[in-house]
N, C-alpha and C positions, 0 to 999 in steps of 0.2 A: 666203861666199854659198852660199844650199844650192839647186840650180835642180833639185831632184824635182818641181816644179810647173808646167807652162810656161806663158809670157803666150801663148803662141800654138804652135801646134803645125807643127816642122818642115813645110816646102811641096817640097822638095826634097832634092836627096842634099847638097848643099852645106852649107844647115840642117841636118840632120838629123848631118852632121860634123860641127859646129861644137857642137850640144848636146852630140855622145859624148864629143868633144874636153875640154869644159868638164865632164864626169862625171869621168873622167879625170886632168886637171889636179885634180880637189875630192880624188880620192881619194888621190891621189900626193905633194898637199901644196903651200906655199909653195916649200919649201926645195929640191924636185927637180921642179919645172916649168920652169924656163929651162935643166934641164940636158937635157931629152929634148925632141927635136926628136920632135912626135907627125903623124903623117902619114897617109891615107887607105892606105897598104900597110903601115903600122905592122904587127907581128905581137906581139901581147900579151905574149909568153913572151920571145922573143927580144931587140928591141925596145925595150920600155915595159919589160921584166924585172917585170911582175905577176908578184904572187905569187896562190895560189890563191883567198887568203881576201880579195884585192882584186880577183880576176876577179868573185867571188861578190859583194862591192859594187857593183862597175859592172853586173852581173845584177840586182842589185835597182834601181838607178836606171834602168837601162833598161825594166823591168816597171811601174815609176811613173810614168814620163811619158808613155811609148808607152802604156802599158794594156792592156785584154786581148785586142786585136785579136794581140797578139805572145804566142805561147807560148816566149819564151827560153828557158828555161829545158828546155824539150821541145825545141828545137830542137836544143842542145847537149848534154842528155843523146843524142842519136843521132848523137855524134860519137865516131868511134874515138878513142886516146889522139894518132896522130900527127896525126888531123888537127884537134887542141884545139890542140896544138903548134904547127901551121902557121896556125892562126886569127889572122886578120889584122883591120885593121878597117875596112877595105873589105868584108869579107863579112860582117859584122854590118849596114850601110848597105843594101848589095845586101835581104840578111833582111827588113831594116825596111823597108826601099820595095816588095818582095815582097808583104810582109802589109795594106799600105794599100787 
């Protein structure tokens, strides 16, 4: 199931988990979603163990569903190295409800 399109556009930070969550699960696969428990202090790197070229996936499904009200992408280029490292996903949520 590809959800870059949404029936309806998160209303809160709950929704708005729950879509990243399910970006996440798409991107990570069948085979290693029951294994990672994904949680709102989740930290990408550590964590979920993204790799770069699947952060840059979940940057693009968050850029398609949000829209252009979110400069992602500008958001996280103005992030030093340690704190891309510490990027959790709770502060992606925090971002997206910022930008509404």
């Amino acid at each position: 199931m590809d959800s870059l399109v949404p029936t309806h556009a998160p209303v809160n930070s709950e929704d708005t988990f729950a879509v990243l969550k399910t970006f996440i699960e798409e991107i990570i696969g069948e085979d290693f979603k029951d294994e990672i428990d994904i949680r709102r202090d989740s930290s990408f790197t550590a964590d979920l163990e993204l790799d770069s070229i699947e952060i840059v996936a979940f940057s693009e499904k968050v850029k398609l569903h949000f829209g252009s009200k979110l400069d992602f992408t500008g958001w996280l280029s103005n992030m030093d190295l340690d704190e891309l490292i510490a990027l959790k996903l709770s502060d992606v949520i925090e971002y997206i409800e910022a930008c509404r």
